[in-house]
C-alpha positions as CSV (number, residue, x, y, z in Angstrom):
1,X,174.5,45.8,3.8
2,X,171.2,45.7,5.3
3,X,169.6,49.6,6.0
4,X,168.1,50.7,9.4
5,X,165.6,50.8,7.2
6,X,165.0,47.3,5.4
7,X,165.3,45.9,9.0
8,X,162.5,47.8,10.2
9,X,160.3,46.4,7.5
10,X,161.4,43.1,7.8
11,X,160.7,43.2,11.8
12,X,157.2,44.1,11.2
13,X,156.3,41.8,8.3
14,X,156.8,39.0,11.1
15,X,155.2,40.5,13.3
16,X,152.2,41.2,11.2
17,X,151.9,38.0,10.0
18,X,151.8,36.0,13.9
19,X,149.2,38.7,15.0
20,X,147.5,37.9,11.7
21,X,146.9,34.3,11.6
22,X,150.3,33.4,10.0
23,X,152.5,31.3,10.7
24,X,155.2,32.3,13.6
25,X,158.4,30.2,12.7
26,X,161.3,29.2,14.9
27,X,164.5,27.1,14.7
28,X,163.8,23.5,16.3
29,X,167.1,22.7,15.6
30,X,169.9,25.6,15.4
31,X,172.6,24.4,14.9
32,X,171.4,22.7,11.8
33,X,169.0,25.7,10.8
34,X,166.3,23.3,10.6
35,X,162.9,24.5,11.3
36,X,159.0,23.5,12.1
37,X,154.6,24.7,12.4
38,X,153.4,25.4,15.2
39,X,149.8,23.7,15.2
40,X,147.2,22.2,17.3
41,X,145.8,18.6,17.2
42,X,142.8,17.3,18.9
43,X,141.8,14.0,19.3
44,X,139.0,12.0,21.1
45,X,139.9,8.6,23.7
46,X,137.8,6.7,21.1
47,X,136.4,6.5,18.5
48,X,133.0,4.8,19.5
49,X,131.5,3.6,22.5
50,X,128.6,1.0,23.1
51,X,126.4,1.8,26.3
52,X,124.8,-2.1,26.2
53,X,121.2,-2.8,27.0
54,X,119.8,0.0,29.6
55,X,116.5,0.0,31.1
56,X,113.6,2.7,29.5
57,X,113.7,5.8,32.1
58,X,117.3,5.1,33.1
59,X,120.3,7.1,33.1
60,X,124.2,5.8,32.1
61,X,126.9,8.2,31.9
62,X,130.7,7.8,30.6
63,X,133.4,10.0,30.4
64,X,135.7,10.6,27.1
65,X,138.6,13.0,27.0
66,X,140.0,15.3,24.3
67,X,143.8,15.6,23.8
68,X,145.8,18.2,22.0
69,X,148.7,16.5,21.1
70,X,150.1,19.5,18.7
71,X,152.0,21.8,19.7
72,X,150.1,25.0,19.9
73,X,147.2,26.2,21.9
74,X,143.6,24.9,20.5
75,X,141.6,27.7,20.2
76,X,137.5,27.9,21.0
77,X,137.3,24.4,21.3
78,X,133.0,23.5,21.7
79,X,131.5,20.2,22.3
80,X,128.1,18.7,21.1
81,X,125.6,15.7,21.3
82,X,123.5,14.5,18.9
83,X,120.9,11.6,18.7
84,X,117.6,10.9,20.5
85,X,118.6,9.4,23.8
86,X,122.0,11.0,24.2
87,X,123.0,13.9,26.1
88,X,126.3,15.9,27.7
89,X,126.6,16.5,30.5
90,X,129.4,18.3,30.7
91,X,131.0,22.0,29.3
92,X,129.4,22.6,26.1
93,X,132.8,25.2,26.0
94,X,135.8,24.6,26.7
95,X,137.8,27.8,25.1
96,X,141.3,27.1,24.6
97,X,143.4,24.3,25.3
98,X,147.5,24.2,25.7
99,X,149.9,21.6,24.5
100,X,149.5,18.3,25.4
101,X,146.4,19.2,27.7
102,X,143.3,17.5,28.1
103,X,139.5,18.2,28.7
104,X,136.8,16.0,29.7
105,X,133.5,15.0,28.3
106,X,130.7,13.3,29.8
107,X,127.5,11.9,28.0
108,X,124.4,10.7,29.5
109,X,122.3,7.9,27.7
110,X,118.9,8.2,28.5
111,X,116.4,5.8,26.1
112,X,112.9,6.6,26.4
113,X,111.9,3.0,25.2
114,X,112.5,-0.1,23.7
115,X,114.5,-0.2,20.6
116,X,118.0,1.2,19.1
117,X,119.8,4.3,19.7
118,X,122.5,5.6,18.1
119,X,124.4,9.2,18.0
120,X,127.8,11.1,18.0
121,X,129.7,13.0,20.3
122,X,131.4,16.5,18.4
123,X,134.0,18.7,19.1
124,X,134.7,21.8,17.1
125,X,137.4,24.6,16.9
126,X,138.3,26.9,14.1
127,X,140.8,25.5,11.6
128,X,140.5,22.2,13.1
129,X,139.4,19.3,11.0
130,X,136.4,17.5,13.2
131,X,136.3,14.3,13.9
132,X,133.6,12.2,16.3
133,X,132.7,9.6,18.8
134,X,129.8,7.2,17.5
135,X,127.4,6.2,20.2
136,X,125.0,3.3,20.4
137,X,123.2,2.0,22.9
138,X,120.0,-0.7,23.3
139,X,116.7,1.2,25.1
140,X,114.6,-2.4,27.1
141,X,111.5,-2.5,28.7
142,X,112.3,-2.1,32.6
143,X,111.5,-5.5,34.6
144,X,107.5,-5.8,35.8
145,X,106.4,-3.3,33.3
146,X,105.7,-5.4,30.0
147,X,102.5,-6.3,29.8
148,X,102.3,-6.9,25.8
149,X,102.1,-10.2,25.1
150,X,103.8,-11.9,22.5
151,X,101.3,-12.9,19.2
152,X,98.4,-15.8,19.8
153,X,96.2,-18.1,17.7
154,X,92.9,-19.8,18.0
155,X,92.6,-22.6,15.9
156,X,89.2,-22.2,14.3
157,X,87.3,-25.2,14.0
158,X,85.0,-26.1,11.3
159,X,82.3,-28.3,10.8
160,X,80.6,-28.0,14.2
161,X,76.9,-28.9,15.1
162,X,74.6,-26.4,14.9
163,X,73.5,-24.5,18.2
164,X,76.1,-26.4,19.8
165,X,78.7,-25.1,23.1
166,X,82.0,-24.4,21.1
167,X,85.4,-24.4,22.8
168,X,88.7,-23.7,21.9
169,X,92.1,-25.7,22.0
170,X,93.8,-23.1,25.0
171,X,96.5,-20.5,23.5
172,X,99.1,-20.2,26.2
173,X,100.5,-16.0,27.1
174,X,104.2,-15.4,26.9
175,X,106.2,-12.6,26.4
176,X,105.1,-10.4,29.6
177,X,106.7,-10.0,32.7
178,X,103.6,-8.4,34.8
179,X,100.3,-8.9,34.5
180,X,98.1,-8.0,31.6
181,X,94.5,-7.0,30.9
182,X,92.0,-9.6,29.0
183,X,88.6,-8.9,27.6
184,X,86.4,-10.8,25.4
185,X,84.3,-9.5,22.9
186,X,81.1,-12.5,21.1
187,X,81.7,-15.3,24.0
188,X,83.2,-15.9,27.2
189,X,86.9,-17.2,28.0
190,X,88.6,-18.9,31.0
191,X,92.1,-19.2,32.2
192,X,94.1,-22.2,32.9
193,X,91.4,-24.6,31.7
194,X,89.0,-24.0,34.6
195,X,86.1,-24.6,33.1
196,X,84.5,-21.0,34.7
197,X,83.9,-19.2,31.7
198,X,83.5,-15.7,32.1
199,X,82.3,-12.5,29.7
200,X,83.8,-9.9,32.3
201,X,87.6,-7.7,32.0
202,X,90.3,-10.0,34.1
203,X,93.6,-10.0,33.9
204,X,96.2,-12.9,33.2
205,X,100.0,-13.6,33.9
206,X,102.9,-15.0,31.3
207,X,102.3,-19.0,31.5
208,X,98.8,-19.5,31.1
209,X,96.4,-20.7,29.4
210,X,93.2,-19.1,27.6
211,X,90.1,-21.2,25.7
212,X,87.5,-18.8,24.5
213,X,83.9,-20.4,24.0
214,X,80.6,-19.6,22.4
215,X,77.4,-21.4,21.0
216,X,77.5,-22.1,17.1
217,X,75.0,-20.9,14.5
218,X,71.8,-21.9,14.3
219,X,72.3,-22.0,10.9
220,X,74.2,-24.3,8.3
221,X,77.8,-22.9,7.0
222,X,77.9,-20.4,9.5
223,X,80.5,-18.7,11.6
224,X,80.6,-17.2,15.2
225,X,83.5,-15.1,16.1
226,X,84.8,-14.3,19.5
227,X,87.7,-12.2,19.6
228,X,89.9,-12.0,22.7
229,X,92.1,-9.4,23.9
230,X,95.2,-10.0,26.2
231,X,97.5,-6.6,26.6
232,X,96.3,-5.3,23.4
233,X,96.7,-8.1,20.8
234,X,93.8,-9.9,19.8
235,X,92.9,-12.7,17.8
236,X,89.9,-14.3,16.7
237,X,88.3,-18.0,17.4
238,X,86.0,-19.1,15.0
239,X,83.5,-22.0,14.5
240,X,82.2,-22.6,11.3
241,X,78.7,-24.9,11.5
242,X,78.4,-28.1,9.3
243,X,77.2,-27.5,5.4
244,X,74.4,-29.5,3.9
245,X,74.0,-32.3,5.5
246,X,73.9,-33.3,9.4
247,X,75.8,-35.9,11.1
248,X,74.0,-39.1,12.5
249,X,76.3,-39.8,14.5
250,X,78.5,-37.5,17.0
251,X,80.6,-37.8,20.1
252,X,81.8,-35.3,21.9
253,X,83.8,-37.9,24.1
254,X,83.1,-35.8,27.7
255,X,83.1,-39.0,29.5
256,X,84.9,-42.3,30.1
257,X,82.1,-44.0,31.7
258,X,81.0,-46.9,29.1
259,X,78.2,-48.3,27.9
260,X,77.3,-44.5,26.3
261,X,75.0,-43.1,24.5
262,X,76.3,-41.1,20.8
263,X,75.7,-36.9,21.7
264,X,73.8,-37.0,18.2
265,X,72.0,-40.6,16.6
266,X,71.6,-42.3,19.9
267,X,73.8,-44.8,18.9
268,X,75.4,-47.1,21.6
269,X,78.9,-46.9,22.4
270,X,81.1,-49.7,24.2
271,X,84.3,-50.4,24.9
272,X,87.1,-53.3,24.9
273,X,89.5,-54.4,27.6
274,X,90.4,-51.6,30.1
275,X,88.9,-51.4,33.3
276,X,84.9,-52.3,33.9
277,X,83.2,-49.2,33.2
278,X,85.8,-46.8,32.0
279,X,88.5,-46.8,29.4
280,X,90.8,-44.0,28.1
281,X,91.7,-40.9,30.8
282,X,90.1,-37.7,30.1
283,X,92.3,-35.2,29.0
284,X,91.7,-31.6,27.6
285,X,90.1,-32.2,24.5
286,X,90.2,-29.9,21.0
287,X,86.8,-29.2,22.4
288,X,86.1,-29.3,26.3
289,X,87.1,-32.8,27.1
290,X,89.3,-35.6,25.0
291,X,90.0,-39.1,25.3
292,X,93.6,-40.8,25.8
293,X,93.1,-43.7,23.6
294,X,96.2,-46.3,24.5
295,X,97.2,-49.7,24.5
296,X,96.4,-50.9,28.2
297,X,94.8,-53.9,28.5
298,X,94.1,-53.7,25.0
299,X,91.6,-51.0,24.6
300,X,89.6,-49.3,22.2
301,X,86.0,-48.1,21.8
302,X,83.4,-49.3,19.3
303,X,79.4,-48.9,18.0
304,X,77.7,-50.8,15.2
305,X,79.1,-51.3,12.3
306,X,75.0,-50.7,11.0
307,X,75.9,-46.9,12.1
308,X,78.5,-46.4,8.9
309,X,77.4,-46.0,5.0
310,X,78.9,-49.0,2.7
311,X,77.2,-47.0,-0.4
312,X,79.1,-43.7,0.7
313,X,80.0,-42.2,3.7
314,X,82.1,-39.2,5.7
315,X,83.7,-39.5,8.6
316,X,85.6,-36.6,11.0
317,X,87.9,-37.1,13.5
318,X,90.0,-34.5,15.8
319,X,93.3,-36.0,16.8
320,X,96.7,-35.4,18.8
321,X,99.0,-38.0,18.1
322,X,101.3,-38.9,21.1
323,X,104.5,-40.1,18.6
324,X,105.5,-37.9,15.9
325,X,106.1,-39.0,12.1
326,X,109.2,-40.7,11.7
327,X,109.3,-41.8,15.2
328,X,108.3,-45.2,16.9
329,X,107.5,-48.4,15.8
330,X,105.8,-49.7,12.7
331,X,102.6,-51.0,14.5
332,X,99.6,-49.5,12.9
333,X,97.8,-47.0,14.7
334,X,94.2,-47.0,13.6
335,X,92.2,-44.0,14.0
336,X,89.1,-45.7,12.9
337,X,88.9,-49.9,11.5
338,X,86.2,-52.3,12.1
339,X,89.0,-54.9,12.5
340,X,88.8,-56.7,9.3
341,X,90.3,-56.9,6.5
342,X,86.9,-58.6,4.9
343,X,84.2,-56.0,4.7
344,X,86.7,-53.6,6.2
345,X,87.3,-50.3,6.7
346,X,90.5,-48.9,8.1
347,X,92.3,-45.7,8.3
348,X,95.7,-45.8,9.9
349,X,99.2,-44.4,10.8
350,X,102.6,-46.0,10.8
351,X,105.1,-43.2,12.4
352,X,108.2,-45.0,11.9
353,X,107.2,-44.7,8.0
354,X,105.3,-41.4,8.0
355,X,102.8,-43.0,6.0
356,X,98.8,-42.6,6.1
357,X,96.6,-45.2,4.8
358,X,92.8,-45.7,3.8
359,X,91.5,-49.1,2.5
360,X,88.1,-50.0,1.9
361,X,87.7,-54.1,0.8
362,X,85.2,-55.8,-0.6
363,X,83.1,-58.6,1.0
364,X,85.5,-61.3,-0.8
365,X,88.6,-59.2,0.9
366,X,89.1,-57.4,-2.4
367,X,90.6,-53.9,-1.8
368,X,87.9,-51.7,-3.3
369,X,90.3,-48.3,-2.6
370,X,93.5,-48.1,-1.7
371,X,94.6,-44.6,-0.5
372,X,98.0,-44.4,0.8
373,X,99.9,-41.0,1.2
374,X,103.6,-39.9,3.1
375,X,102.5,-37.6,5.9
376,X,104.1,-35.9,8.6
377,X,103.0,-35.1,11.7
378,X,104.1,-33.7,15.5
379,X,103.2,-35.3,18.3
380,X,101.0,-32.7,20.7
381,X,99.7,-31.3,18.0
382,X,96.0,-31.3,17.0
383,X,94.9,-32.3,13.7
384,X,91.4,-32.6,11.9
385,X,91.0,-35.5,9.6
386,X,88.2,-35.9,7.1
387,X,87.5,-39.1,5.4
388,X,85.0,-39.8,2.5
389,X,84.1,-42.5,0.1
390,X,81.0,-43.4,-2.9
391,X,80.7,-46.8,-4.0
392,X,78.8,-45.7,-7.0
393,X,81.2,-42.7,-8.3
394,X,84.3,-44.8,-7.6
395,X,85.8,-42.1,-5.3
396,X,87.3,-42.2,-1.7
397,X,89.6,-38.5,-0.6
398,X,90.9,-38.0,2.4
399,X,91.9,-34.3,4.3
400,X,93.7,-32.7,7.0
401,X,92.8,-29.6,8.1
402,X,91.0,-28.9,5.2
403,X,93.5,-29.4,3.1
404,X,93.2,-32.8,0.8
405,X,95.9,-35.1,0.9
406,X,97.9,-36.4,-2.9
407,X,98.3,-40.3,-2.9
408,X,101.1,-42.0,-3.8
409,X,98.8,-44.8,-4.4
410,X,95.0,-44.8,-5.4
411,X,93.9,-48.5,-6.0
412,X,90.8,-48.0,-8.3
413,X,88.4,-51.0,-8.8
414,X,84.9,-51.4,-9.7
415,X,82.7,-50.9,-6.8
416,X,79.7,-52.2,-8.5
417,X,80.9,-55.2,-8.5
418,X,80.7,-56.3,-4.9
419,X,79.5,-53.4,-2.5
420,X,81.4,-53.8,1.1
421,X,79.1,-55.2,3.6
422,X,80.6,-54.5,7.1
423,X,77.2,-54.2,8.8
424,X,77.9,-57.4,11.0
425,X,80.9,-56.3,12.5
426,X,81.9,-53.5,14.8
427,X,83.2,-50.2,13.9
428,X,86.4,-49.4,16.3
429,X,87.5,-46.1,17.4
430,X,90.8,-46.1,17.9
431,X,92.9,-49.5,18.0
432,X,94.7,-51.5,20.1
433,X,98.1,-49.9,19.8
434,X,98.7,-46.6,21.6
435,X,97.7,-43.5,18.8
436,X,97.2,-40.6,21.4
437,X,94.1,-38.2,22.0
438,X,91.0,-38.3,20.4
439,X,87.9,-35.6,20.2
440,X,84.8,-34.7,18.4
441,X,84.0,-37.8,16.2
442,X,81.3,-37.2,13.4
443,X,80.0,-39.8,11.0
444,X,77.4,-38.9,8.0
């Protein structure tokens, strides 16, 4: 039998232990005795949330909710944000919450620029495991404000004539959505090939085009920079003058208007087929002005053949082919030829093979050299080509861009033999199948 006294004890041990952080037990069931904890459980909506692309300067909200789904009160229950570009707001306290009650949380993202943001939305209450809402979100550049434009290169050119107007292929600016700033720093520029060069601070909008100029060196195997500057990237356009040895003959190619006159040598230039005192449309050029060599009326242009080296010889040609390698038909596209295949010398393309070749023959037809090489090429695209040959060291190379091609085939006779002697007939530029643009033709 229990005392008044045990029952007094026992009374306050319970009691003792609810006000005390115990545990408080109670029969869920009692007619079966059993029984169960009273705890809380808090959980978040979700467990992450994207915010998508917002502009820079903007502000997004969205609302979460906290649930206790135990049942007991949640106790001192606190919220926090973390992460650059995230913040609440809503109660950073929210003190207790019941049974099956709710509370609501709001976050703000705010990016301050361009890039990736990420963060967490907290909760925390004593004796309550925490757990988290990941946040992410994408900070863009608002609409009219970039004015960075994306990354741009000159193509340098080499091998110019000294003391000599240089200008660029154009660069075209993308990648801005407003205007943007452009200065020039050892030359002038111009915008959308207008041919008004300026040295003075403009400005430029996504789409066009920029050519930067200057005059070469003086000065053999020299270089003259002009850097330009659109939205604070910058790149450099560089001429490099000719080493050693001067050409005697050049031709810029400025006008269509034929007979001509070479720029350098004085050496008469003519033309076949086409109409009576033109031939070829002038186009934008690697440098100023181009010619569109084609097939109409069976066209091409030509000087002496007295005004090329049998003995040895270079010859450098700018070109933008209008059919890419692999393309076409297999008519051969002759960038230079004097139209013979005795005393001849020819330097073609075939696109639908990719291949480049570079004979020289003898005066009895013999083939001298025989360079032949796979190549590939884009159409639009400008190349430089570079062509040399000595009868007495047996050699002949060819380059692109500076860079010398590997033949597949390298025919190697004796040149002493029988020298080529293609003095009687003319040297054609270009040929009577359509090859595409050409520019700045030199010939040592």
């Amino acid at each position: 039998m229990w005392s008044k006294l045990s029952l007094v004890l026992a009374l306050s041990l319970v009691l003792s232990s609810s006000v005390f952080g115990g545990f408080f037990w109670f029969p869920s069931n009692p007619t079966s005795g059993g029984w169960e904890d009273l705890l809380p459980s808090l959980s978040w909506s979700t467990n992450a949330y994207e915010f998508g692309s917002r502009d820079a300067g903007t502000s997004t909200g969205a609302t979460f909710t906290i649930t206790n789904s135990g049942n007991d009160i949640a106790e001192e229950v606190a919220t926090t944000v973390t992460g650059v570009g995230f913040r609440l707001y809503s109660s950073t306290t929210f003190g207790n919450i019941s049974s099956s009650k709710t509370r609501t949380v709001k976050v703000a993202f705010e990016p301050t620029g361009a890039g990736a943001y990420s963060g967490f939305a907290n909760y925390s209450a004593p004796n309550i495991p925490r757990t988290s809402v990941s946040l992410t979100g994408t900070g863009t550049a608002p609409s009219g404000t970039d004015s960075t434009p994306d990354t741009f290169s000159f193509t340098d050119t080499p091998d110019v004539a000294l003391s000599t107007l240089i200008t660029s292929a154009p660069i075209t600016v993308a990648g801005i959505d407003t205007t943007s700033a452009i200065t020039v720093t050892g030359g002038a520029y111009d915008v959308n090939g207008s041919g008004t060069f300026v040295t003075t601070a403009g400005t430029v909008s996504n789409g066009n085009t920029v050519r930067a100029q200057h005059t070469s060196s003086g000065s053999e195997s020299t270089a003259v920079n002009t850097v330009v500057t659109i939205g604070g990237v910058s790149d450099t356009f560089t001429s490099t003058t000719l080493s050693g040895v001067s050409p005697t003959f050049t031709w810029h190619m400025e006008s269509n208007t034929f007979p001509t006159t070479s720029d350098v040598g004085g050496v008469t230039i003519n033309r076949y087929g086409g109409t009576a005192g033109t031939m070829g449309s002038i186009v934008v050029g690697h440098l100023n002005n181009g010619l569109s060599q084609n097939a109409t009326n069976f066209t091409y242009w030509y000087i002496p053949g007295t005004a090329v080296s049998e003995a040895s010889g270079k010859i450098d040609i700018w070109l933008k082919h209008d059919t890419a390698s692999g393309s076409g038909t297999a008519d051969q596209r002759a960038m230079i030829t004097n139209g013979q295949t005795t005393n001849g010398i020819t330097a073609y393309f075939v696109s639908s093979t990719s291949s480049f070749y570079f004979y020289i023959y003898d005066s009895a037809g013999t083939t001298h050299r025989v360079f032949t090489t796979t190549d590939s090429w884009l159409a639009g695209t400008w190349y430089h080509y570079e062509l040399e040959w000595n009868a007495a060291a047996g050699t002949m190379s060819a380059k692109r861009d500076g860079a010398t091609f590997t033949t597949s085939s390298n025919g190697l006779t004796d040149w002493t033999a029988t020298l080529p002697n293609w003095d009687s007939a003319n040297f054609r530029i270009g040929s009577t199948f359509p090859l595409g643009v050409i520019d700045e033709v030199n010939i040592y």
